[in-house]
N, C-alpha and C positions, 0 to 999 in steps of 0.2 A: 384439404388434407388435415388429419388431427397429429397435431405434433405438442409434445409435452418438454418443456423446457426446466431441468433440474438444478437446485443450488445442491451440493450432497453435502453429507455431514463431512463436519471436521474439527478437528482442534487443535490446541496449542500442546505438543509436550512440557511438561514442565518445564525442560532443561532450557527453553527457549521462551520463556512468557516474558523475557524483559526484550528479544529481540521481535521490532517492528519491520515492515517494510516488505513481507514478502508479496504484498500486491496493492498497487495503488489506490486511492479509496472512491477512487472514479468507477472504478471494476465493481463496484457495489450498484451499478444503476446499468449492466450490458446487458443482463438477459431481459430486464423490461423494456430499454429498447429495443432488443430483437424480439418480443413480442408485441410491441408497439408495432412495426414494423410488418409482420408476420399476421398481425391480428387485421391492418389496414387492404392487407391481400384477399383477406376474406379467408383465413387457414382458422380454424378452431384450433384453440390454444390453451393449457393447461400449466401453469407453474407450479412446481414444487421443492417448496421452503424446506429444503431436510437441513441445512444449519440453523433458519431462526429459530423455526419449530421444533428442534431438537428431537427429529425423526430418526428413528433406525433404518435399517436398510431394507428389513420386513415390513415394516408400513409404506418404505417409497413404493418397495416391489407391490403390495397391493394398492396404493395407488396408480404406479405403472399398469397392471394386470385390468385394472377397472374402467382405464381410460382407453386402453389398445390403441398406444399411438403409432402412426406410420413413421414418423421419426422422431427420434428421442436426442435433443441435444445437451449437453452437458458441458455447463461453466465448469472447467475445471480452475480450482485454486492450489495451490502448491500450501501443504500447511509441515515447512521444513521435513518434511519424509517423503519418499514413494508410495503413495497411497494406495497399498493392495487392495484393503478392502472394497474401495468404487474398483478398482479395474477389476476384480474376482465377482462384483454386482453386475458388471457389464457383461463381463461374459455370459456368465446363469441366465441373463434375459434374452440376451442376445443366441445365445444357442436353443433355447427352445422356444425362438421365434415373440415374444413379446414385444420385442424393439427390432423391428428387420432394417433398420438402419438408424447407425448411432454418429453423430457427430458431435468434437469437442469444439471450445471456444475459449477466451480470454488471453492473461496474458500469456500465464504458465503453458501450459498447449504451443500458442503461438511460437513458442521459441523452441519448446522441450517435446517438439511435435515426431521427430525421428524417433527418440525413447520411448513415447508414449503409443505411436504407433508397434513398434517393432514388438514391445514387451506385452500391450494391450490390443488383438488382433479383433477383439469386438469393435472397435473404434474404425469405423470405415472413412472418415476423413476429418483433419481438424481445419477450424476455419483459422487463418492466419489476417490476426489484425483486426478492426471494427467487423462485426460480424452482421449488420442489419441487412446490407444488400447480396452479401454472398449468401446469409440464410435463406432470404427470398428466393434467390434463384434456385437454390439448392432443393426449398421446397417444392419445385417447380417438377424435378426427375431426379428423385434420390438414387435410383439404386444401379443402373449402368453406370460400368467404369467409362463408357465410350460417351455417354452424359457427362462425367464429373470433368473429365479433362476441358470441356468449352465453357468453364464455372472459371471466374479470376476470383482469387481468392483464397484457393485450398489448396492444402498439403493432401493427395490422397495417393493409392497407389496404381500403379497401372498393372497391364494385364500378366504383365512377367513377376509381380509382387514389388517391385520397385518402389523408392516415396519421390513423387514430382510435387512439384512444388511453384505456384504461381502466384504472386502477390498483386493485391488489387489498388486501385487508385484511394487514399483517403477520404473519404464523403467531403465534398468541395463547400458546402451550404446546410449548415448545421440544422437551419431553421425551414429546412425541409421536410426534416425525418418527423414522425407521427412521436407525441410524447410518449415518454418510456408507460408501460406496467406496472401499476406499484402494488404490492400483493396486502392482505389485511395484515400482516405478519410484519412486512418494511412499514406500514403507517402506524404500526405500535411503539416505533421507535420513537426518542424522546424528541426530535428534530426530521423535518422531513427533507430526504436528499434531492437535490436540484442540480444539477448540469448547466452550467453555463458557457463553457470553453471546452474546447481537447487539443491535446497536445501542451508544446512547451518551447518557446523559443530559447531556454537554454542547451546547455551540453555537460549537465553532472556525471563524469564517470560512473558514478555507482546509480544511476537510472537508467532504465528501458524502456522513458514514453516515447523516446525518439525513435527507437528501433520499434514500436509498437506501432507504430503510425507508420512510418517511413516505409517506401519501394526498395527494392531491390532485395538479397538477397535475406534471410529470415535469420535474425540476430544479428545483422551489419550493418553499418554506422550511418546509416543517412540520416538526415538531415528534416524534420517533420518542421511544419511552418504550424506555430499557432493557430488558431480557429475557433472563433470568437461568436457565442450566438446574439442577434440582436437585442440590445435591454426589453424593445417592447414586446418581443417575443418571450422572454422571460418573464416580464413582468406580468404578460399576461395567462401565462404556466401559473406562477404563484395568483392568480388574482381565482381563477378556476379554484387550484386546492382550497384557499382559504376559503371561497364561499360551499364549497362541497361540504368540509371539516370543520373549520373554526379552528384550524391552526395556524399559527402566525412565527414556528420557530421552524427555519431552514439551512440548511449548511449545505453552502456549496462545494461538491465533489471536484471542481477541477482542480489538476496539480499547480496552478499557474492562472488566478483567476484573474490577474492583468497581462492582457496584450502586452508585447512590447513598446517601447516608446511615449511617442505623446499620443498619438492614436489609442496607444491602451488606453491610457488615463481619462483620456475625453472621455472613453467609454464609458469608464467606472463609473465619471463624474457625471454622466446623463443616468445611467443606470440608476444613482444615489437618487439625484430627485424623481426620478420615477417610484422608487421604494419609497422614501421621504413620505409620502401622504397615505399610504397602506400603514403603519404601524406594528411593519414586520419588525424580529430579531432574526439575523443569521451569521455565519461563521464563515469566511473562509480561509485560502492558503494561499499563500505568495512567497515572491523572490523580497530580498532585502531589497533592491535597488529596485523596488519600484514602492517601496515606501514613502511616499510623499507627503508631508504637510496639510497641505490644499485637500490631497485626494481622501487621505486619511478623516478628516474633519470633516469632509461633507460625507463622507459612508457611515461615519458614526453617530453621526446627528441622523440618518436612515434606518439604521438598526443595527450595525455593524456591532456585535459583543466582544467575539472572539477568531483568533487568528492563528495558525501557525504557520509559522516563518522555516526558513531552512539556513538558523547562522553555521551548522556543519566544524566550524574551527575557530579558534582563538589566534589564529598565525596564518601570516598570508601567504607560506611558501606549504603548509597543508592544501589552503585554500586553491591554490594555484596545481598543487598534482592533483586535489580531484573535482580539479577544469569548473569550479564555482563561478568565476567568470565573476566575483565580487571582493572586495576586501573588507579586513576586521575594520577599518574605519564604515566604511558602510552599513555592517553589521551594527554597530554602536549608537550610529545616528539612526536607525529603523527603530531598536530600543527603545529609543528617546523619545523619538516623535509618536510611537504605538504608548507609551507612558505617557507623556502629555496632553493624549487624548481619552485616558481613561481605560485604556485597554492594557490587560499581562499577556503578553504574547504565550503561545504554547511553542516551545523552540525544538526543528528538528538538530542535532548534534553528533558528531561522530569523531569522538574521543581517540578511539584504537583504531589507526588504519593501518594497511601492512606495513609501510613504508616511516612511520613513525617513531623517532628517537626519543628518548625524556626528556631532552629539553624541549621538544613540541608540547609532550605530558603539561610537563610543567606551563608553556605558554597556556595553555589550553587551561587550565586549572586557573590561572592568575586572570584571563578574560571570565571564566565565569564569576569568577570571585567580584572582579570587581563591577562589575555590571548585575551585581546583585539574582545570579539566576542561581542559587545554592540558597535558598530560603522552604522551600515547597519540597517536602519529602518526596514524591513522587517524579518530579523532575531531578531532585538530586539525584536518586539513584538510577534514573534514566542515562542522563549526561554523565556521570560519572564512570557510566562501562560501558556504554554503546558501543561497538565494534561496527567498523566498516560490512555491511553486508554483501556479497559479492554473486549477484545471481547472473544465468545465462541473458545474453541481449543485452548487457550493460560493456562500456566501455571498458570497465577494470578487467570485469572476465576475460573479455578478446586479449586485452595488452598483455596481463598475469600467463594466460596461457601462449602467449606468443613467447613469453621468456621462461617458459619451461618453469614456473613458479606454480600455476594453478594446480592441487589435487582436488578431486574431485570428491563429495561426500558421498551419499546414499542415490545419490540421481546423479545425472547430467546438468540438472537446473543451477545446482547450487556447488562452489565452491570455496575452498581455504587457500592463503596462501602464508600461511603462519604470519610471524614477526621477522622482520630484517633485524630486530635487536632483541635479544634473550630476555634484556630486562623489562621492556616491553610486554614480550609475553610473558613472565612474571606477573606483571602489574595486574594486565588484563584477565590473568587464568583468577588471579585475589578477587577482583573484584565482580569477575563474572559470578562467582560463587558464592558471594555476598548477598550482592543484588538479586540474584534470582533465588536465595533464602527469603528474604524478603518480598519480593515480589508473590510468591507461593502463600507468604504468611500472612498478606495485607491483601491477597486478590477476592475473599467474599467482604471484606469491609468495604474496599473501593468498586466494587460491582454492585453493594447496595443486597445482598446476600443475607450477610451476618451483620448484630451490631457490633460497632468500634467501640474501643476503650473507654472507661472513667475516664475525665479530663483529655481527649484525646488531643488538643490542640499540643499541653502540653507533653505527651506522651508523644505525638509525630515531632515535636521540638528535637526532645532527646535524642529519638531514632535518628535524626537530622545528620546531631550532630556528631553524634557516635559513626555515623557512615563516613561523615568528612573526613573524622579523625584517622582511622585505618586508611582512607587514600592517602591522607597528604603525612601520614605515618611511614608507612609501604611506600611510598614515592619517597620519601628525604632518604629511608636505610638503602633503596636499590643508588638513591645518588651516592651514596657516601662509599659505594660498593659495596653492599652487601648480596649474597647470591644466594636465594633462598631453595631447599631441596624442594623435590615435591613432597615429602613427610611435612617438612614447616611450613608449605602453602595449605596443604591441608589442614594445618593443625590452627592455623589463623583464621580459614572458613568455618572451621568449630564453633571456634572462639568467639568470632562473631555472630552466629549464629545462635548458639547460646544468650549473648548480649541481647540479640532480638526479639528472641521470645521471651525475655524477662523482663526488657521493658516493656512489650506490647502486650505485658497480661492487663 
């Protein structure tokens, strides 16, 4: 069977280039596994990059047209909007027969699979959850509804137009599956992505690897177990690239690159001296509390550069409503020991959650302060407005909407549930608007685009501290009581904004 596997275009709107998270960056390596997977069946396979390669929809379509796939699957990724344009592209091909069957995958699908069907009637089934073995199958008898239904796996519909829905087992043996796909377009990237783990044996509210992974029904809370691939199967994934390429920079994709426990850490720690004699560099991401000394020090002496951590709050009764499952003391000691070994962490952070009072603000503000994470413009203005993102499949959404709090934005995917305190959202509308001034005005210098300022180090100094100064300005008048209109929030997003562009000439 020839089956053609799409990334489609997309982007960021402005209004949202400072918020991250709308898909994990594990989701950057599912369609080369399923054609990893798909390609070891003996299926002809075709991928196409319309994000790296910054394709239009006219060139996917004549690459679609040129290839005449039997099924056409499509990563969907959620880029904060309902994406007309792919579903208005699926249809066109799909009504005059170029794609006679279309199925979605990833995370967004996975959850926002009732919308995306009902609204997107080109879309004949999405795959819900790891997608390698249900594509298999699926490529096996695409087009009977009386086929789809003996598939675990998919959301599709039956013959009365219904959506069923059957969820499949988690791949049990990671170091089964055939290596992912990587297109000439992911190998231009500056770092090459590698897989080591899926899933996550935490429970962050505002996550849906659990529910991505997890049985039962599709956006409910169970419970996904870690899953961990062996170092020497890893190591010898990277031993392969590097003698193909002659690259030796890799970051690994999983949310959660240590196991739990001491069984993680063994791992790492076999892991380490396996890398240790290759002369790799690579990145990954973890929980604070598996921070360790020991483990930390033998991955660094491997290749270990860089990291990000998820410290989320400066206060343990934040930490505690969104179920972190760690404390600010932990957070602190992770700092320490990722510093004493040479490493600045890259910190994920979530400033403005719903449920958030100013004096959280303030805690929050006086932990970053003094664990020195307000030095690095780019981080400043991260941490400084990050709002809790609140997408379907995650814990906050299910609770939010069970107390009648949830609205929903432009999808089903994604919702708000304002501020429980006004001054709150005050703070957050200030500096939302700050920061994503900034961010719009600093994004071809930090993308390597345009060049940066004269003297830029000291020119991002200033921006620095010009930014501090409006939070912890606007934070001390909301404490002192002051109530500002929307005329005066606006007229401070000027203000600084003005500030911005004249120091960053």
């Amino acid at each position: 069977m020839k089956i053609l596997l799409l990334e489609h275009p997309r982007q960021v709107a402005g209004a949202r280039c400072n918020d991250i998270a709308n898909t994990p960056l594990s989701s950057c390596l599912i369609t080369g596994y399923a054609a990893g997977m798909l390609a070891r069946q003996g299926h002809e396979i075709k991928i196409v990059e319309g994000y790296l390669e910054r394709l239009s929809y006219s060139e996917i379509y004549r690459e679609v047209k040129e290839f005449g796939p039997d099924m056409l699957g499509v990563h969907m990724v959620y880029h904060w909007e309902r994406d007309e344009g792919l579903f208005a592209f699926l249809g066109k091909i799909k009504a005059e027969g170029t794609a006679p069957f279309i199925a979605a995958y990833g995370f967004y699908p996975t959850f926002a699979f009732e919308e995306i069907m009902g609204h997107c009637r080109a879309v004949d089934a999405v795959v819900m959850g790891e997608p390698e073995y249900t594509l298999a199958r699926l490529a096996e008898k695409p087009r009977p509804v009386v086929h789809l239904q003996e598939i675990p796996g998919l959301a599709r519909r039956d013959e009365s137009g219904a959506t069923r829905v059957r969820r499949r087992e988690p791949v049990a043996n990671l170091d089964l599956l055939p290596p992912p796909v990587r297109t000439d377009a992911m190998l231009r990237l500056p770092e090459i992505n590698i897989e080591g783990s899926r899933g996550c044996y935490g429970g962050c509210s505002f996550c849906y690897i659990n529910a991505f992974y997890a049985r039962g029904r599709a956006g409910g809370r169970g419970v996904s177990r870690w899953r961990g691939r062996g170092p020497e199967s890893i190591v010898a994934e990277i031993d392969e690239l590097t003698a193909a390429l002659g690259q030796k920079d890799f970051y690994f994709v999983d949310p959660n690159f240590f196991g739990p426990g001491r069984q993680g850490q063994d791992r790492a720690l076999r892991l380490a001296s396996l890398l240790k004699e290759r002369g790799v560099r690579f990145g990954i991401e973890a929980r604070v509390n598996d921070i360790h000394d020991a483990t930390i020090a033998a991955l660094v002496e491997a290749g270990l550069r860089h990291i990000l951590i998820g410290l989320e709050s400066g206060g343990d009764e934040s930490l505690q409503r969104l179920n972190k499952m760690t404390t600010v003391a932990q957070n602190e000691r992770a700092l320490r020991i990722l510093r004493r070994h040479g490493i600045e962490p890259n910190v994920g952070f979530i400033m403005f959650e719903p449920d958030s009072s100013l004096e959280d603000i303030r805690m929050n503000f006086a932990f970053l302060e003094r664990n020195n994470l307000l030095k690095d413009l780019p981080v400043t203005a991260n941490v400084l407005y990050h709002p809790q993102i609140i997408l379907q499949g995650t814990r906050a959404y299910h609770k939010l909407r069970e107390e009648g709090r949830l609205k929903l934005l432009a999808t089903t995917y994604e919702g708000t549930a304002g501020f429980a305190d006004s001054r709150v959202a005050a703070l957050a509308r200030i500096m939302s608007g700050i920061t994503n001034c900034l961010f719009m005005r600093m994004d071809g210098i930090w993308s390597g685009k345009t060049q940066g300022p004269k003297e830029a180090p000291a020119v991002y100094a200033r921006l620095n501290q010009a930014l501090i100064d409006c939070f912890t300005g606007t934070l001390h008048q909301l404490e002192s009581g002051k109530q500002f209109s929307p005329a005066e929030m606006a007229a401070l997003v000027h203000e600084a904004e003005r500030e911005i562009n004249t120091l960053s000439r």
